[in-house]
N, C-alpha and C positions, 0 to 999 in steps of 0.2 A: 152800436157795440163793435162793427166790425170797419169803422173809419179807421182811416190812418194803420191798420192792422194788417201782419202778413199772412198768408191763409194758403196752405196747402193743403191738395186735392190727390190723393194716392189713386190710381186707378179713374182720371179725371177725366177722360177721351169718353166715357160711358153716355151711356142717355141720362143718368142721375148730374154729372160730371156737369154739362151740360146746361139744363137745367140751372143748378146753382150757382155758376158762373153768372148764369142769365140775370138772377136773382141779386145775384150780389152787387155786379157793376150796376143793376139799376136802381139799387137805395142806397149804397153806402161807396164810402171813397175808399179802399183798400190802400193800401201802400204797396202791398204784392199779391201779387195771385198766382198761384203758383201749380201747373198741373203737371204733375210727377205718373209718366205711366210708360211701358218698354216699347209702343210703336209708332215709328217714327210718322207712318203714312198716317194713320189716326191724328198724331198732333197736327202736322203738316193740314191736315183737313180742316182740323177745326182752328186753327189759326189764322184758316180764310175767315172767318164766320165772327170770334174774337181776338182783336187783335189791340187792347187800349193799352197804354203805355204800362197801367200797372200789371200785365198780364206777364208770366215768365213760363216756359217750357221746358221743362224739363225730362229726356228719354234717362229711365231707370227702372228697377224691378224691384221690389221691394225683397228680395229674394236678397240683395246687396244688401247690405247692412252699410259699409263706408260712402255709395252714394247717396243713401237717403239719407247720414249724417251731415252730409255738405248740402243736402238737398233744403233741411231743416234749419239749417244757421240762421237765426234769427226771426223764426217762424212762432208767430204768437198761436196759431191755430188749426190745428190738422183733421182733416172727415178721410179716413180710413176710408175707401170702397173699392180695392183693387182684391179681386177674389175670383179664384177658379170658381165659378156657378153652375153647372150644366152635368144637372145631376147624374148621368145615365156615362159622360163623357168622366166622369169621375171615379167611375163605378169600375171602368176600363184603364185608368191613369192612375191608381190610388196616390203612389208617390207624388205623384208632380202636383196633384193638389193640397196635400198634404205640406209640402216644402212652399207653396205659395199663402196658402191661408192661415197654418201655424208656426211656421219657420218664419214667413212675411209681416205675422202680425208682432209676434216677436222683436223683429226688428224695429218694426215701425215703435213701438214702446222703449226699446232701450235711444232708441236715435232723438225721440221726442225728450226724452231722460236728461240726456246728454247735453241737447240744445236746449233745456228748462223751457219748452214751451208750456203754454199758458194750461187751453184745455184740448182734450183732444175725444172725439166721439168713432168709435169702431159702427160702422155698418152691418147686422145683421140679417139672422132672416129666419121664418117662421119655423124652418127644415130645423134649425139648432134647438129647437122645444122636443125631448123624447125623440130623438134622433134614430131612422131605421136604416139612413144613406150616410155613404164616407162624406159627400160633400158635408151635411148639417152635422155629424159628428165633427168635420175639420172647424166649421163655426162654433159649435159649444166651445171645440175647445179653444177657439179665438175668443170666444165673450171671456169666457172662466181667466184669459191672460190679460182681457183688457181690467175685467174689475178687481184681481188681485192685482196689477200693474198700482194702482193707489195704494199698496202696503210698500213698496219698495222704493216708492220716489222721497222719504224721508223728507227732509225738509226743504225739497225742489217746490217748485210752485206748482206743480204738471199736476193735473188734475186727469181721470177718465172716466169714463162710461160708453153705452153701446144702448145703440136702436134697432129696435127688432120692427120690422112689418114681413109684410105677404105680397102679395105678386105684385111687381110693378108694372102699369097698362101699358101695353108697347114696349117694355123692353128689350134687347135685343134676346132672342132665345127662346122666348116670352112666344105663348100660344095664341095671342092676338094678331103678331105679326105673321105667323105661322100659317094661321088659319086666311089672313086676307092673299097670303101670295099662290094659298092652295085655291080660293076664290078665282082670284085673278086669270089664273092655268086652266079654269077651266071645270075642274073638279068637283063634282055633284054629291061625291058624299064624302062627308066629314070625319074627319078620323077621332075618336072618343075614347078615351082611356076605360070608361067605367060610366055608368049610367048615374049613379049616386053622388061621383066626385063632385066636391067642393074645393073654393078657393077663397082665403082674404084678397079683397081687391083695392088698390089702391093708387093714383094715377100722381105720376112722376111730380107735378105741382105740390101736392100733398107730402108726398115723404121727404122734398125738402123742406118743405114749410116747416115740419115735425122734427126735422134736424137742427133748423136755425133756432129755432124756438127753446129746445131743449139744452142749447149752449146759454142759456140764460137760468133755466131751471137746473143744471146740474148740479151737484154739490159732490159728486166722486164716488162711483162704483156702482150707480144704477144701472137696469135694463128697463129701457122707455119703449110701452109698444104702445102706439097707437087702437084708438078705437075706431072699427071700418069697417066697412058690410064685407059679406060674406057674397058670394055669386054659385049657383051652377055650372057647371061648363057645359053643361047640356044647353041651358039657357043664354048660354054666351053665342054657344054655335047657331041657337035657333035666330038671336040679334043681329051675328055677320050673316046670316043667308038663310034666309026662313023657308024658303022650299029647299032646303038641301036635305038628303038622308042622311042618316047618321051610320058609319061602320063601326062595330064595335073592337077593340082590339087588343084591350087588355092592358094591364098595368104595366109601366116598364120600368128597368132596371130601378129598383130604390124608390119609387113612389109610391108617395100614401095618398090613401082614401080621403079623408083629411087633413088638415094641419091645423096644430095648436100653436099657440100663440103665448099664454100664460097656462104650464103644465098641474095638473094637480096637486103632482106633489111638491108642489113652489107655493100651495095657496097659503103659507102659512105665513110664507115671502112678500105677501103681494096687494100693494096698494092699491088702491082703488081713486081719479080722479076726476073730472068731469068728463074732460075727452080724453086719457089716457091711464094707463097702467103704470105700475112702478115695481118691477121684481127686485128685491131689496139682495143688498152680498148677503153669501152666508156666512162670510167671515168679516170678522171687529177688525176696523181698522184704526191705526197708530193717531193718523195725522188728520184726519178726516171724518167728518159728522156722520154718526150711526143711528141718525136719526133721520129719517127719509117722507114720514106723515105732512112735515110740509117742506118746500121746496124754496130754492132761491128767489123766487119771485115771491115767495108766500103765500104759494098756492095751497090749498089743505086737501088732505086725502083722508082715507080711513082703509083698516085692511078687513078684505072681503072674509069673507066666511072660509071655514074650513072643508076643504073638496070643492072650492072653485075652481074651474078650469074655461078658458076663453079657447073655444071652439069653431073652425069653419064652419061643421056639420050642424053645431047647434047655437050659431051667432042669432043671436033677436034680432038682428037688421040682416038682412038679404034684398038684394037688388031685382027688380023684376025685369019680365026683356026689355022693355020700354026705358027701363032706368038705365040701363044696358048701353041701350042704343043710345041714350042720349049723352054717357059719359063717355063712352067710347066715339062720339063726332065729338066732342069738346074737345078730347085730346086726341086728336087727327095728328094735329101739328105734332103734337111730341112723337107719333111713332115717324115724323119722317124723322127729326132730330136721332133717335134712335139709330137710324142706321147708318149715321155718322161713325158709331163707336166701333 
């Protein structure tokens, strides 16, 4: 699918970035690769690491609208994942995340418009379901511009949709890495937001996997969440360091107890498929199929019941610490990658 193809990465210097780079130079031939993000040292970094002929670099902020136009010239395929994350820093910065994650995504849509690329998939995240933080409200309302962005490309080829998961293992910000470098210092008791918290978990292999995959299954305007175990973070902490105490500390700026994933009052929206979900637009589009039960590959779905909702707190798969421990040494490697970005 993605031979001979030019493939731009918004926000590409990341641990995801990374990753799918990995992924891509080692099954298919690209024509371009192209990793669009504003710091120079980051690129510079990982340019030691990939550097094959079809690889290009490009310093930009998606905040520009005229560099991510030049950026996109003849870009068959663009993964959105450049985003202010960090919930709490958000919560202290409202604008500046705000002008990156809805002013950014904005751009990225009119530039991809412009340059009639093919398809293009937005990055989101669990926080943009029932939204109670500015960051996950600045993602709804990046999803709500990627999957109306298919009413307004008329008779362009430009196709979109958006992937929703939950935490990615290791990455940067991410309580995995947090938790080993407070390990490492020395520190005997563990800092715990909340004894009940829960999390989707899901390890950077995965959510690209689930990205590549769904450029085959798109058909324009879906939100694809994956299906994932849920974890503890109680149980996470017992995994990084089983004699450690736990301090308790309380919720911080904007964090939930929880996170959903597919909202309630979406289930009326919401496909149901082997291994994943399908939150359907809620608005008819002109140019593009409104018919989402099967998918490009001919996958079939059915829509769930009415008052479903996909829940951390109440997910049927949970990892236990042992499953814990064992996914968390799997992907060792990607938290170093991680802190590349």
């Amino acid at each position: 699918m993605f031979d001979d193809q030019s493939i731009l990465i918004t926000g590409g210097t990341g641990s995801f970035g990374h990753q799918l780079v990995k992924i891509l130079l080692s099954r298919y031939r690209p024509k371009r690769l192209i990793i669009f993000s504003r710091d120079e040292l980051k690129q510079y970094e990982m340019q030691q690491i990939y550097n094959a002929p079809c690889m290009r670099y490009f310093i930009g902020d998606v905040r520009d609208l005229d560099r991510l136009k030049q950026a996109m010239m003849d870009v068959d395929y663009v993964i959105h994942a450049a985003a202010l994350k960090h919930v709490p820093i958000a919560e202290y910065n409202p604008t500046e995340c705000i002008r990156t994650n809805i002013y950014g995504a904005e751009n990225v849509i009119q530039a991809a418009l412009l340059n009639n690329v093919n398809k293009v998939i937005a990055l989101s995240t669990d926080k943009a379901a029932n939204p109670i933080n500015l960051y996950g409200a600045t993602k709804l309302a990046s999803d709500k511009l990627f999957v109306a962005a298919n009413n307004i490309s008329g008779k362009k080829r430009t196709l979109f949709s958006v992937v929703r998961y939950g935490n990615v293992i290791g990455s940067r910000g991410s309580v995995v890495p947090f938790f080993k470098k407070l390990i490492e210092q020395g520190v005997k008791k563990l800092p715990i937001t909340d004894m009940k918290m829960t999390r989707f978990w899901i390890s950077i292999d995965q959510g690209v996997e689930f990205v590549l995959k769904n450029f085959a299954r798109m058909q324009g305007g879906e939100i694809f969440v994956p299906k994932i175990p849920s974890i503890r973070i109680v149980d996470l902490a017992k995994a990084m360091q089983p004699e450690s105490e736990l301090n308790l500390i309380g919720i911080r700026p904007g964090e939930k107890l929880h996170e959903v994933m597919c909202p309630k009052d979406d289930s009326h929206l919401t496909i149901e498929f082997d291994d994943h979900y399908v939150l359907c637009p809620t608005i008819i589009f002109q140019n593009c199929s409104s018919v989402f039960e099967k998918n490009a590959l001919e996958e079939q779905g059915s829509f769930v019941e009415q008052g479903f909702e996909y829940h951390s707190g109440m997910n049927p798969d949970f990892l236990n610490i042992d499953q814990i421990i064992e996914l968390n040494h799997s992907t060792s490697n990607a938290y170093e990658t991680s802190e590349i970005e």
